[in-house]
C-alpha positions, 0 to 999 in steps of 0.5 A: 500500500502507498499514498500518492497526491492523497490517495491510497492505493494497494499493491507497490507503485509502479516504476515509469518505464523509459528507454535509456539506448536503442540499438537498431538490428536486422530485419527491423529488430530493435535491442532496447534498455529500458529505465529497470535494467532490462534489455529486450527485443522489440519487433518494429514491424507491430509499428503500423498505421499512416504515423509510421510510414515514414519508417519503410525508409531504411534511412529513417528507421535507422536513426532513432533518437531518445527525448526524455525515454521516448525513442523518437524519429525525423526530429521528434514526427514519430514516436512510439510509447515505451510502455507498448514498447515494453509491453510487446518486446521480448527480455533478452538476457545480456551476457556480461 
C-alpha cells in the first residue's frame, strides 16, 4: 500500500518505464534498455498505421533518437510509447 497526491492505493507503485539506448538490428529488430535494467527485443514491424510510414525508409528507421525515454524519429514526427514498447518486446538476457 502507498499514498500518492492523497490517495491510497494497494499493491507497490509502479516504476515509469523509459528507454535509456536503442540499438537498431536486422530485419527491423530493435535491442532496447529500458529505465529497470532490462534489455529486450522489440519487433518494429507491430509499428503500423499512416504515423509510421515514414519508417519503410531504411534511412529513417535507422536513426532513432531518445527525448526524455521516448525513442523518437525525423526530429521528434514519430514516436512510439515505451510502455507498448515494453509491453510487446521480448527480455533478452545480456551476457556480461
Amino acid at each position: 500500500m502507498y499514498i500518492s497526491d492523497g490517495f491510497v492505493y494497494g499493491g507497490e507503485p509502479e516504476q515509469e518505464i523509459k528507454v535509456e539506448h536503442v540499438k537498431i538490428l536486422p530485419d527491423r529488430m530493435m535491442l532496447i534498455r529500458f529505465n529497470n535494467g532490462e534489455f529486450r527485443l522489440f519487433d518494429a514491424t507491430l509499428l503500423e498505421g499512416p504515423v509510421f510510414d515514414l519508417l519503410q525508409d531504411e534511412q529513417i528507421f535507422s536513426k532513432p533518437v531518445i527525448d526524455h525515454g521516448v525513442v523518437t524519429w525525423k526530429d521528434g514526427e514519430i514516436d512510439c510509447a515505451p510502455e507498448f514498447m515494453y509491453k510487446h518486446s521480448y527480455e533478452y538476457p545480456m551476457v556480461v
